[in-house]
C-alpha positions as CSV (number, residue, x, y, z in Angstrom):
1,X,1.5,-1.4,-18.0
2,X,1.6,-4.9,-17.4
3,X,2.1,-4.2,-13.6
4,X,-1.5,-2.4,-13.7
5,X,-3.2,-5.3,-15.8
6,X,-1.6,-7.8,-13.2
7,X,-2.7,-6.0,-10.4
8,X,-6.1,-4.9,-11.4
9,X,-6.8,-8.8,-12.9
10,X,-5.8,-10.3,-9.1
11,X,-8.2,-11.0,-6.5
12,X,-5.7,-10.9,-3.6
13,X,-1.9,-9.9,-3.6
14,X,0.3,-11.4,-0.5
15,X,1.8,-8.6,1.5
16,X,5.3,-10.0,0.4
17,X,4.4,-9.8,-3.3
18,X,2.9,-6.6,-3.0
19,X,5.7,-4.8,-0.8
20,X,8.3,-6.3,-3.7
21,X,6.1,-4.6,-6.5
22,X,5.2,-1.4,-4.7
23,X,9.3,-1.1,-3.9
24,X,10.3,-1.9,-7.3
25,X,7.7,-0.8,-9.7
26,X,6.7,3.1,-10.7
27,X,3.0,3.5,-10.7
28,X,0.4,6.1,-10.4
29,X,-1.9,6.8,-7.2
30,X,-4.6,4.9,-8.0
31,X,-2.3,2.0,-9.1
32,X,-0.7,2.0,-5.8
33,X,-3.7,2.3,-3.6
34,X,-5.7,-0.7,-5.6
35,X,-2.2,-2.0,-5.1
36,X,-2.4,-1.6,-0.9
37,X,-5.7,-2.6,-0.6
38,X,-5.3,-6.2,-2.6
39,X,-2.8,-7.2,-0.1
40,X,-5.4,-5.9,3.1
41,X,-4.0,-2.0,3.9
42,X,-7.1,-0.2,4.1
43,X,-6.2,3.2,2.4
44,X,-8.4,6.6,1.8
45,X,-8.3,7.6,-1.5
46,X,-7.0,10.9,-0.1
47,X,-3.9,9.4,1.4
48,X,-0.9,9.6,-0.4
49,X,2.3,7.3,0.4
50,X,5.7,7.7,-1.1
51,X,7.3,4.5,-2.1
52,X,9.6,2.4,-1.1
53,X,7.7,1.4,1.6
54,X,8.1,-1.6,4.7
55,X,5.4,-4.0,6.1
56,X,4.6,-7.7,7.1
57,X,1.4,-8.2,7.5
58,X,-0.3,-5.2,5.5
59,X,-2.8,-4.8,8.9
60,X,-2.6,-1.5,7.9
61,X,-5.1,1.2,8.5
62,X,-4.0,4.5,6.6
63,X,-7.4,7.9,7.0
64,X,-8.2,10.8,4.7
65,X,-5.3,13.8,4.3
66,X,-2.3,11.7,5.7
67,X,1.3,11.5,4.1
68,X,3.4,8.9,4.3
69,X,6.9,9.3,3.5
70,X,9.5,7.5,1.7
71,X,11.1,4.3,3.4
72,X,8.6,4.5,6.3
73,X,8.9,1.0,8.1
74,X,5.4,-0.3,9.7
75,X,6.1,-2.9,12.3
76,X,2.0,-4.5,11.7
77,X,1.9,-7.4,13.7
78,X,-0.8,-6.4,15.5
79,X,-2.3,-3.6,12.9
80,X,-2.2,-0.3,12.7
81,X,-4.2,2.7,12.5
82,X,-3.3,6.1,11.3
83,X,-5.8,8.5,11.5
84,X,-6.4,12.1,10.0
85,X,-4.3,14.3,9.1
């Protein structure tokens, strides 16, 4: 609960913070994706993405109907883009 109200109350979440929450913290869908895009992953609502997950830099660009699965590691240096499906 307190995750949510610190998450939804920030304006911006460091990649670093946000990757230790996201890895350590159970949440819902919509928790995690306000979650992603407070740190800078742009995420479709549609996406889902199975925790624990890796980044840097959170130059992430995640489309409509993908999966990502648990301990996926994004290298993100310089960005990037998943598309559909």
């Amino acid at each position: 609960m307190l995750t949510k109200i610190y998450i939804t109350l920030s304006r911006k979440i460091t990649p670093s913070r946000a990757r230790h929450i996201l890895n350590t913290q159970k949440m819902d869908k919509s928790t995690l994706h306000l979650l992603l895009s407070k740190c800078g992953i742009k995420i479709n609502p549609s996406a889902i993405v199975a925790p624990p997950l890796h980044f840097d830099k959170g130059l992430i660009s995640i489309d409509a109907d993908t999966f990502i699965n648990f301990d996926c590691v994004f290298l993100d240096n310089g960005g990037i883009h998943i598309g559909k499906n």
